[in-house]
C-alpha positions as CSV (number, residue, x, y, z in Angstrom):
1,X,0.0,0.0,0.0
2,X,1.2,3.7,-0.8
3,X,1.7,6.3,1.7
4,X,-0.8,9.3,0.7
5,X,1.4,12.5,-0.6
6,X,2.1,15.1,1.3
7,X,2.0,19.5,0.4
8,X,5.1,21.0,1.3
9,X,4.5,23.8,4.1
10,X,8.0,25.3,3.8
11,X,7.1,25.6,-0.2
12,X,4.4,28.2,0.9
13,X,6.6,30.0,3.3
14,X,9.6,30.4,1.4
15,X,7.1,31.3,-1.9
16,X,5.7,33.9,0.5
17,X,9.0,34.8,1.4
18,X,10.5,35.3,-1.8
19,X,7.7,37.7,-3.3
20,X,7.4,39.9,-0.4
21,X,11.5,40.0,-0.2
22,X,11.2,41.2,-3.9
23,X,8.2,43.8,-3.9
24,X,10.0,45.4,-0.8
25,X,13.1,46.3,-2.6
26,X,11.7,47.4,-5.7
27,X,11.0,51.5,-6.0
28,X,7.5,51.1,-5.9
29,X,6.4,52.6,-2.6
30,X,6.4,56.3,-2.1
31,X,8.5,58.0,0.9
32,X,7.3,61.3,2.2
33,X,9.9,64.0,2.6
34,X,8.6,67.8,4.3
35,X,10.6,70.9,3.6
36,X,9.8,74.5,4.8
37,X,8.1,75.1,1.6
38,X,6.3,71.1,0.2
39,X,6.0,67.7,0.9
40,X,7.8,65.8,-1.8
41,X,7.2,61.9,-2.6
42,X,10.0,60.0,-3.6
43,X,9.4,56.4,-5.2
44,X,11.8,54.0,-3.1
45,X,12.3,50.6,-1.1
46,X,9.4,49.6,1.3
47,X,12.2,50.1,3.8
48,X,12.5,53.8,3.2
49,X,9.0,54.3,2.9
50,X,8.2,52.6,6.4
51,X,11.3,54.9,7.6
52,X,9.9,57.5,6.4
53,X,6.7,57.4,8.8
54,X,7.7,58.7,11.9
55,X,9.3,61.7,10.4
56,X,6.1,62.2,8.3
57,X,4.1,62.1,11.3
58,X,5.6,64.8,13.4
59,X,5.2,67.2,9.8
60,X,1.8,66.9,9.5
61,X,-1.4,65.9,11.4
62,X,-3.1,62.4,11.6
63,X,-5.3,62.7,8.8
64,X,-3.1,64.1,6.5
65,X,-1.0,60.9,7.3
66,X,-3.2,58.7,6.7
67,X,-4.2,60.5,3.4
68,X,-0.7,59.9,2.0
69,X,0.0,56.3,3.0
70,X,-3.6,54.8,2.1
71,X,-2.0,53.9,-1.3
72,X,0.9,52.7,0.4
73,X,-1.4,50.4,2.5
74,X,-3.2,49.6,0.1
75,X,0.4,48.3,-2.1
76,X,0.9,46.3,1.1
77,X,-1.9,44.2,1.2
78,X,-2.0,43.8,-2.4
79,X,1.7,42.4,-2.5
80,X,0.9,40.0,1.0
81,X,-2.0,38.8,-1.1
82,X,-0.3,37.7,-4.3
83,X,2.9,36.2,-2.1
84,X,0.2,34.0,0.0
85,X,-1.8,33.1,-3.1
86,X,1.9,32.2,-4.6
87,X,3.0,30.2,-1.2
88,X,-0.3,28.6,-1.5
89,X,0.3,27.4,-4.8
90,X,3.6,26.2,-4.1
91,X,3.0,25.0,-1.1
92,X,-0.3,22.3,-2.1
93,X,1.6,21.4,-4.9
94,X,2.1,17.3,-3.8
95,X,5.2,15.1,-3.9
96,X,4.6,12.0,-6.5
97,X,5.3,9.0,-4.2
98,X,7.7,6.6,-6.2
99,X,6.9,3.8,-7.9
């Protein structure tokens, strides 16, 4: 009798992995830099974006905050989506038992 295949967890985690690694390097997401006179959006990393928060927050109020990173946001869940529905499909992908 044959042992019933099996999915491969780590195949979803390092699928996951591997697209999120990628989207948060690209110069995709924008940064928000205040001078006296604007606010100027810079496409960068997700890195420099996420750095860019704090000093953001002590520029401008709340809502304005939330105005400028909603796309941003909304980047982030789109990217965690596709690298779950990747790991998924990588991951229930099953290993042929040999003959």
């Amino acid at each position: 009798m044959t042992k019933p295949s099996q999915g491969r967890p780590w195949g979803f985690a390092l699928a996951a992995l591997l697209v999120f690694a990628l989207a948060s390097v690209l110069p995709i997401w924008t940064a928000w830099r205040f001078t006296a006179r604007e606010g100027l959006g810079e496409l960068g990393p997700f890195w420099a974006m996420l750095a860019s928060i704090p000093g953001t927050a002590g520029e401008v109020g709340t809502d304005v905050l939330l105005t400028l990173y909603a796309p941003e946001a909304i980047k982030l869940l789109a990217v965690l989506g596709v690298a779950f529905w990747l790991g998924w499909l990588v991951g229930r992908r099953r290993r042929t038992a040999p003959s």
